[in-house]
N, C-alpha and C positions, 0 to 999 in steps of 0.2 A: 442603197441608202442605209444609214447605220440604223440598229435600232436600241430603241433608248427601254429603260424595265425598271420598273422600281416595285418593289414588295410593300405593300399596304399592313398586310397582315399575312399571318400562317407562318411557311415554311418552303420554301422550293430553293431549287439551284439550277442554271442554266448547265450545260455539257457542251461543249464547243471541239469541235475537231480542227486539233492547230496543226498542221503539216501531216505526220503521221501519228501525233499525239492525240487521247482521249482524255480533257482537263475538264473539272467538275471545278465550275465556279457558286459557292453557297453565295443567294443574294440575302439580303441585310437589311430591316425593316428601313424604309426612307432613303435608303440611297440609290444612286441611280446606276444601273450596270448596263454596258454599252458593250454592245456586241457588231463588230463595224460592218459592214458591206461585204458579202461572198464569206463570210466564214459560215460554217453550215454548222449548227447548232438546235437543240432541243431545248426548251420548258420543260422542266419534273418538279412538278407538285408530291412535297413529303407529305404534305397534309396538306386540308382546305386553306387554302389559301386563296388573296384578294391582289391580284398584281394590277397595273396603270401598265400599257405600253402604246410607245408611240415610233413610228420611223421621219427620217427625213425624206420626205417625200414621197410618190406612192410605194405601195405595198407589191414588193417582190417574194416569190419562195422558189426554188429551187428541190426537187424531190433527191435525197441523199439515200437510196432504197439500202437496207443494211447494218448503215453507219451508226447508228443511236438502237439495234432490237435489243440486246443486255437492258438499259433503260425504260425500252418501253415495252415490253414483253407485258401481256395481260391488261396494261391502260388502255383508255378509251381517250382519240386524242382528238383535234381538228379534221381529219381524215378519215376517223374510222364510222 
């Protein structure tokens, strides 16, 4: 299911792994950034930030062990 992200407040940017690319999408207070189904992807909070997320239908994850440490090296995330 895609899932849907809007930045309330703060500062973050979604990281999405396109083929063999590493692309940093900066999200934009009130707009909506769609991240579709099977693209594997991170949440990085620059700062405190207040984000809204929703998917279409349930809640799937996929563990991508690896792909995103550069980013999250020293965070505390969902998993840790």
């Amino acid at each position: 299911m895609d899932q849907f992200t809007v930045l309330l407040g703060g500062s973050a940017m979604v990281v999405k792994k396109i083929g063999s690319e590493i692309v940093e999408y900066p999200l934009h207070e009130n707009e909506v950034h769609i991240t579709p189904k099977g693209v594997p992807h991170v949440l990085i909070a620059l700062e405190n930030s207040i984000l809204y997320e929703w998917w279409q239908g349930p809640y799937e994850a996929e563990d991508c062990p690896g792909v995103f440490d550069e980013y999250t090296k020293g965070l505390v995330g969902p998993r840790d």
